[in-house]
C-alpha positions in Angstrom: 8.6 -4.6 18.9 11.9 -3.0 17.8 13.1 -0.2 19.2 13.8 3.0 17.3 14.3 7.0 17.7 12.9 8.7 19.9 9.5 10.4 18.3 10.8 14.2 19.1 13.7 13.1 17.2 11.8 11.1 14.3 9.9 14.8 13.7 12.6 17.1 13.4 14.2 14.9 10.8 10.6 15.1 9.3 11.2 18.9 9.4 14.9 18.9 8.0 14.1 17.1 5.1 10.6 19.2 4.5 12.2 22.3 4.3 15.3 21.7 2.6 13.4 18.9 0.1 13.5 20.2 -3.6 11.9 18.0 -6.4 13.2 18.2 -10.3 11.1 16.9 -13.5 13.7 16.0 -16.0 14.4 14.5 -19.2 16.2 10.9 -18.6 18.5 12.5 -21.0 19.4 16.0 -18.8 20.0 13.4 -16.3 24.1 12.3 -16.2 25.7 10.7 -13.7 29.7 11.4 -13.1 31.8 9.1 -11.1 35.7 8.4 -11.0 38.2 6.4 -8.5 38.4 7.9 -5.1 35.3 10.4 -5.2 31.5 9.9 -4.5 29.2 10.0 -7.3 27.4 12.4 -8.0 23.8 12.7 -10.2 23.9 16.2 -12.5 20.8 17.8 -13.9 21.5 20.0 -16.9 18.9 21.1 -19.4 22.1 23.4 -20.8 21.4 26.8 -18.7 23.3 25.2 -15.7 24.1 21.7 -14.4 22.8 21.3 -10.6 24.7 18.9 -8.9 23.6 16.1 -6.1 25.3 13.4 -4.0 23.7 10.0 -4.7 22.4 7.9 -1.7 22.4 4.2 -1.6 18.9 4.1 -2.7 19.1 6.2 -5.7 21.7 3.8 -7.1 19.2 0.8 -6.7 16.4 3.0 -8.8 19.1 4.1 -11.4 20.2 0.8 -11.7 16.5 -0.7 -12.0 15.4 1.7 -14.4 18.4 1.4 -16.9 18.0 -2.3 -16.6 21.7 -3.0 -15.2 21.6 -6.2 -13.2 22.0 -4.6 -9.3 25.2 -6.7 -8.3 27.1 -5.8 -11.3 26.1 -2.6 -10.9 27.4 -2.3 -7.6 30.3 -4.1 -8.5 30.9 -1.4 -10.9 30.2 1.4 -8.3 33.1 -0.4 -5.8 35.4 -1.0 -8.1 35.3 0.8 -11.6 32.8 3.5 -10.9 33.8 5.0 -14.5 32.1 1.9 -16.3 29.1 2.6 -14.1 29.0 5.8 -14.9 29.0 5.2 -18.6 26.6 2.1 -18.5 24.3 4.5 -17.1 24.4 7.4 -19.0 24.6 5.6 -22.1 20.8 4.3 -21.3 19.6 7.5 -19.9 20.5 9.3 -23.0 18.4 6.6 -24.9 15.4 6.8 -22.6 11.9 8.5 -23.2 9.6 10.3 -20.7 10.3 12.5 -17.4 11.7 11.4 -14.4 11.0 12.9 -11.0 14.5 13.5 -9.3 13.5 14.4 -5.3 16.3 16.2 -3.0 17.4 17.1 0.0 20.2 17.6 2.2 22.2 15.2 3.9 22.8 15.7 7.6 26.3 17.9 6.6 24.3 20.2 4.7 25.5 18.6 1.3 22.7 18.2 -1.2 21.6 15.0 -2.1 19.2 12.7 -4.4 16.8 10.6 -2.6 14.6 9.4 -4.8 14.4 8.6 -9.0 11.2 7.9 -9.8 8.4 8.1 -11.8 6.5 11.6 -13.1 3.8 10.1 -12.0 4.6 9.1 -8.5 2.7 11.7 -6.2 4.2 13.1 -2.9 2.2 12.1 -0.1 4.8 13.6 2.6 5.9 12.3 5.8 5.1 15.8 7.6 1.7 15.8 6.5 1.3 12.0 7.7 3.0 13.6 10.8 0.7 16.6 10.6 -3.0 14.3 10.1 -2.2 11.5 12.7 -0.1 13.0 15.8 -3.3 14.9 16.7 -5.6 12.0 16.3 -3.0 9.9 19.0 -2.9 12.8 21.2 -6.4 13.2 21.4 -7.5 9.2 21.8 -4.8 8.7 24.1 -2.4 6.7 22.3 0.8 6.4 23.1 3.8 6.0 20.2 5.5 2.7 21.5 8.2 3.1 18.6 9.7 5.1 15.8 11.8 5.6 13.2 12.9 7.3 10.0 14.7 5.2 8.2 16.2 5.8 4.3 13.3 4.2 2.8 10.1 4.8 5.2 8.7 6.7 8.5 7.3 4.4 10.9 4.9 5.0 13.8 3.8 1.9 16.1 1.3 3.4 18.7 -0.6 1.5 20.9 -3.8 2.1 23.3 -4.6 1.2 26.6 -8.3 1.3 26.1 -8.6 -2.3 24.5 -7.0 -4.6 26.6 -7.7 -9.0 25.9 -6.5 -12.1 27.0 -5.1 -14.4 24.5 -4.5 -17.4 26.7 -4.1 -17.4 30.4 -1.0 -14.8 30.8 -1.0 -13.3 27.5 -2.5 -9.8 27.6 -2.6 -7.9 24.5 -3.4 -4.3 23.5 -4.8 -2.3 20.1 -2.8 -0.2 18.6 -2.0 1.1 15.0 1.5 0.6 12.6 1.4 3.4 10.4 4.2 3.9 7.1 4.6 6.1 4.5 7.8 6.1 1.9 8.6 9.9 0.1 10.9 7.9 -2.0 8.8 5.0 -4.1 9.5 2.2 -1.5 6.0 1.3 -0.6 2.4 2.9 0.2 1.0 5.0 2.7 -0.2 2.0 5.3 -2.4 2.0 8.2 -2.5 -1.1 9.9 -3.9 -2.3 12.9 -1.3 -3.6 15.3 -1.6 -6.0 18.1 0.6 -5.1 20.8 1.8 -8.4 23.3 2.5 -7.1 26.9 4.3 -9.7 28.0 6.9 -9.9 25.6 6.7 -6.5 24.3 5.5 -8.1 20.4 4.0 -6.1 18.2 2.3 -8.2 14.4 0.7 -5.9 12.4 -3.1 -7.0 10.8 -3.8 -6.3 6.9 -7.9 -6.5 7.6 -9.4 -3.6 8.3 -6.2 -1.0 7.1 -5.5 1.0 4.0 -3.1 1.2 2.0 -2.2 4.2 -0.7 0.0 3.8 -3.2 1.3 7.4 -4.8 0.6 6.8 -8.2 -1.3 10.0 -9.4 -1.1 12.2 -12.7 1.7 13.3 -14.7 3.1 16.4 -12.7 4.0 19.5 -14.9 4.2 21.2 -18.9 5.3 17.5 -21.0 6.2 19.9 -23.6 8.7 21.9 -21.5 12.2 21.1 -21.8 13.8 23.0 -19.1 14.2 20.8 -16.0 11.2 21.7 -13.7 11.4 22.8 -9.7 7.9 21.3 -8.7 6.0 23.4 -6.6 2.2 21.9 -4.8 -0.4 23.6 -6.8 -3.3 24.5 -5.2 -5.3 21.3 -7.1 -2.8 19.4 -5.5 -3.0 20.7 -1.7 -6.9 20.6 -1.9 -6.6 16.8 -3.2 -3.6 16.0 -0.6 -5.9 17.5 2.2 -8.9 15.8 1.7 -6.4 12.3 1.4 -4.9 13.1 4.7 -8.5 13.3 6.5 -8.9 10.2 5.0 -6.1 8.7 6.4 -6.9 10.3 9.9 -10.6 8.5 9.5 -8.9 5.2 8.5 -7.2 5.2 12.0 -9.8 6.2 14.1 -11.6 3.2 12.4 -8.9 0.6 13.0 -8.5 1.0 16.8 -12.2 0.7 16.8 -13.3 -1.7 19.7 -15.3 -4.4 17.7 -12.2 -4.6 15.5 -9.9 -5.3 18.3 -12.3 -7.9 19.6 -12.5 -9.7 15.9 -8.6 -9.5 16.2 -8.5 -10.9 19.4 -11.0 -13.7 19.0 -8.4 -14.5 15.7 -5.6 -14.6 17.8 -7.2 -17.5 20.8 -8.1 -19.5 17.8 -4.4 -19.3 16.8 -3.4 -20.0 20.2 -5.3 -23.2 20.3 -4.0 -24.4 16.9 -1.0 -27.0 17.8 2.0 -27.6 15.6 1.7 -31.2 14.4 4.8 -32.1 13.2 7.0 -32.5 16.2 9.9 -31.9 13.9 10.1 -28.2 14.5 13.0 -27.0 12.2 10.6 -28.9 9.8 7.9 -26.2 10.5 10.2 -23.6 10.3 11.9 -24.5 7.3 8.3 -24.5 5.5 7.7 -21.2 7.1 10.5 -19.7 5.8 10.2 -21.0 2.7 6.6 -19.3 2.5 7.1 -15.8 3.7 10.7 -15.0 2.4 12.7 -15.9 5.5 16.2 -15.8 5.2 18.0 -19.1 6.8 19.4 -17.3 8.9 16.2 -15.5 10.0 14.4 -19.1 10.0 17.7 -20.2 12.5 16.7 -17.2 15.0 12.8 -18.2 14.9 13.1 -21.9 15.7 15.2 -20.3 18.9 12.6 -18.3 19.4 10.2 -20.7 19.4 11.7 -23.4 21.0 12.6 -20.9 23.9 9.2 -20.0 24.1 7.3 -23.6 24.5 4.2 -22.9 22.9 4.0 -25.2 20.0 0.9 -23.3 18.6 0.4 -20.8 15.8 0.1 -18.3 18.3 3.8 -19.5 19.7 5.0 -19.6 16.2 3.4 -15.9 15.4 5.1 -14.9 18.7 8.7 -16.2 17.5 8.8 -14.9 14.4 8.1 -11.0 16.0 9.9 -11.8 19.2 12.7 -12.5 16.8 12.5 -9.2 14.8 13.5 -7.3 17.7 16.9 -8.9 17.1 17.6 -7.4 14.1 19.5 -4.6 12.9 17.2 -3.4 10.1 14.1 -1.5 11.4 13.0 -1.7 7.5 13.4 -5.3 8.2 12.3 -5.8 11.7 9.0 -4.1 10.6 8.4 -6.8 7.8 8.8 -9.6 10.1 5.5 -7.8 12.5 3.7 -7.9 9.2 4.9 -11.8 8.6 3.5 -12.9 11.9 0.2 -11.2 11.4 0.3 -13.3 8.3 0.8 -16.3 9.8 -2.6 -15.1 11.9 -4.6 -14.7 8.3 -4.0 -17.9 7.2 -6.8 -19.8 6.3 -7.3 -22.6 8.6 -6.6 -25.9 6.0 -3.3 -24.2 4.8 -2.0 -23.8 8.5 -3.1 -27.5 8.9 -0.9 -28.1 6.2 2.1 -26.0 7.1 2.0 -26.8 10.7 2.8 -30.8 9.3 4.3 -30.7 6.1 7.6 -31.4 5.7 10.2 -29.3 3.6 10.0 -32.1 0.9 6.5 -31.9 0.9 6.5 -28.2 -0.2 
């Protein structure tokens, strides 16, 4: 499992960004972005009693550029090199567009304000620090220790793991339950509990999609449509009482997934796996056809076969073991994280189509 921040440090980030976050409903058309050679870009809001003004993060380019329908690599070309023509591309389609966008803020580690998110009036905040706020407890109380952490631009991660449930995969391969919990305040994916398989050998970690939730914050259209001042949202008290009863939810959810008979039905998935050989002796074959059907990049398929060839075990179970084994080697936690949920994957398939994959062929596919 990849390393990341320490979870004292992942929390007061939590904390920075809760008490400095501001959200904004605005018109697409109150919305202009201004740009010019040699200075960052910056997002202003103006509903004509006062432009606000924001710093734009990486992110926030990608969602402007998606929702004005500017192809991203010209758009970024356009940010690098004539950030002018950017700039007008994008305001020329925000001042044609209809609806409300929700514009979320913070500040930047200088103390700068800054956009994080564009999104949707309907997207609803389901916040890190009350993620932080229902789970933490939950660990504490069960035991469970956080093995890794991290706060990246697009998602909180927490990757605990239990020393209660302990099995043997194959003679020398112990694993542990644990949980893989994620959230994203800014429109890059659902709330996710996940239970996590934690390899104490090699220090693995493939996440399971049976028996987890996922949430995805699409809720009602937030405040007046028929105001046309930009709004400062503030939680409403329907809002807290519908977040509150979510988050016991989500604190029921885990307690369910590091549930003993769970673990076992995990683990009794896993020594199948591990007695499933790899047919085709060609094993850059394998990969290739791996790759090719979970999104692998080549060079992502380049470090698995190393992986896996350093490894010996030309099982599922070895190939599942690769692919996370290899995720610790990247740079992207964001990434890295994927890959866990790719070898648990690999786990799910259905027996015929790993017969398949562990024999075809590239040309076969």
């Amino acid at each position: 499992m990849k390393a990341g921040s320490t979870l004292v440090d992942v929390a007061q980030r939590v904390d920075h960004i809760r008490q400095h976050a501001r959200d904004f409903l605005a018109r697409p058309a109150q919305v202009r972005i201004s740009a010019t050679v040699g200075a960052s870009p910056s997002m202003l809001l103006d509903d004509g009693s006062g432009a606000l003004s924001f710093g734009v993060s990486d992110l926030v380019h990608d969602q402007l550029a998606d929702y004005a329908g500017i192809p991203l690599p010209y758009y970024r070309r356009m940010l690098s090199e004539a950030p002018d023509l950017m700039a007008a591309n994008a305001n020329t389609w925000l001042a044609k567009a209809d609806g409300r966008r929700l514009v979320r803020t913070a500040l930047d580690d200088a103390g700068q304000p800054v956009t994080r998110a564009f999104l949707s009036d309907r997207f609803r905040p389901l916040d890190n620090y009350q993620l932080l706020e229902a789970v933490l407890p939950l660990l504490h109380e069960q035991g469970i220790r956080v093995e890794s952490c991290e706060l990246t631009e697009k998602r909180l991660y927490l990757k605990a793991v239990s020393d209660r449930f302990t099995g043997e995969v194959k003679v020398g391969e112990m694993v542990q339950a644990g949980l893989s919990i994620s959230n994203s305040e800014v429109g890059m994916g659902a709330i996710s509990i996940l239970p996590l398989v934690w390899t104490l050998r090699c220090t693995n970690g493939m996440t399971i999609q049976e028996s987890g939730m996922r949430q995805h914050h699409v809720g009602r259209r937030q405040g007046d449509p028929n105001d046309g001042d930009i709004q400062h949202l503030l939680s409403d008290e329907a809002r807290t009482a519908d977040d509150r009863a979510f988050f016991l939810k989500v604190r029921d959810v885990s307690r369910a997934a590091l549930d003993e008979t769970v673990f076992r039905r995990h683990l009794s998935r896993l020594q199948a796996a591990a007695g499933a050989a790899i047919t085709n002796p060609a094993l850059d074959q394998v990969v290739e056809v791996t790759s090719k059907r979970f999104g692998l990049t080549e060079a992502e398929g380049a470090g698995v076969l190393a992986h896996l060839i350093r490894g010996g075990d030309l099982t599922l179970w070895g190939l599942c073991s690769a692919v996370t084994r290899y995720s610790q080697d990247l740079s992207s936690y964001d990434r890295a994280t994927e890959l866990e949920r790719i070898g648990g994957k690999l786990i799910e398939l259905p027996r015929g189509d790993w017969q398949r994959l562990s024999a075809a062929s590239p040309s076969a596919n």
